[in-house]
N, C-alpha and C positions, 0 to 999 in steps of 0.2 A: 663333187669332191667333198663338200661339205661334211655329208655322212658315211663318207669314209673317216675323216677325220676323226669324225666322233666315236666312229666303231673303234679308232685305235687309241680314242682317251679310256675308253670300257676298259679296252685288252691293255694299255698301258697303265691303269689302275690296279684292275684285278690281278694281273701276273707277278707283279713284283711285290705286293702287298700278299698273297699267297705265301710267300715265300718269310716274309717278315714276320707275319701275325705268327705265325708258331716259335720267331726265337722269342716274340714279347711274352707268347705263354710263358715259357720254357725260363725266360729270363730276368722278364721285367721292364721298363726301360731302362736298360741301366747302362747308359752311354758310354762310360769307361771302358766297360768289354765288349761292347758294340763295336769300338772302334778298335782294339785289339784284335776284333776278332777281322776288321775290316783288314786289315795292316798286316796279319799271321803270316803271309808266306809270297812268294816270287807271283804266283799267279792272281790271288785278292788285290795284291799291291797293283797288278795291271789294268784291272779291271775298276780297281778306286779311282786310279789316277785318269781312267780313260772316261770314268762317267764323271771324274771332276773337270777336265778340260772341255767333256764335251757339254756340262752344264752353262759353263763361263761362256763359250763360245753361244750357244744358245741364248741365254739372256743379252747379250752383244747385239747376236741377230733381232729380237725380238726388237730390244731397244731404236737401233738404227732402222729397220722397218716400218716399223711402226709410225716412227717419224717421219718418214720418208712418206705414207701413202694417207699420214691424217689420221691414224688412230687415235683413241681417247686412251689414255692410261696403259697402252702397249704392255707395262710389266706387270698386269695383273696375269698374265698366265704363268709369271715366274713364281706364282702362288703354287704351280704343279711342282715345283721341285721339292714339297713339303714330301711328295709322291718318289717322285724324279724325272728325267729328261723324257722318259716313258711316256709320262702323261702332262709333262711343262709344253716338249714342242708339238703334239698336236693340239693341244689343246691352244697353242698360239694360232697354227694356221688353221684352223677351224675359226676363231675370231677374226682372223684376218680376212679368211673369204668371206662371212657374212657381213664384215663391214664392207669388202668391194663389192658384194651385192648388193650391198643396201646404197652404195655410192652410184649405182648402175654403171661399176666398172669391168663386169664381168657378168654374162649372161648366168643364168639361177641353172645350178645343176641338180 
């Protein structure tokens, strides 16, 4: 499972960062109309609010988890949501299984 995981921190990098890099050409960083343009209409607004719940919820998971099985610093994968949820929750459970591998709580896939 390990490098599944990994294959979907790849595809959860590259696909949503795809998508970005040409409004920063196009744009700049320019955060004010970032987020206007995040906010524009019934369906942006769905899709904001569902990768902002689903971030919180994710960093919740990480946190409790992590604790729960003896990780070290559990919210360094909350570093992915620099990315987003795309590449925050695999990149959790990607750390998560090689620490229960390296705990020998889980046989090496």
């Amino acid at each position: 499972m390990r490098h599944v995981y990994l294959m979907l921190c790849v595809a959860g990098t590259v696909w949503p960062l795809a998508h970005f890099f040409p409004f920063v050409q196009a744009h700049g960083l320019d955060i004010p109309y970032f987020l206007q343009q995040l906010w524009v209409n019934d369906i942006s607004r769905f899709f904001a609010a569902d990768v902002v719940c689903s971030a919180v919820c994710c960093v919740s998971f990480m946190v409790a988890e992590g604790r729960r099985i003896g990780m070290r610093q559990p919210w360094r994968a909350a570093l992915g949501l620099m990315v987003g949820v795309s590449l925050a929750l695999p990149l959790f459970l990607w750390l998560r299984q090689r620490h229960l591998e390296q705990q020998g709580r889980l046989a090496l896939a």
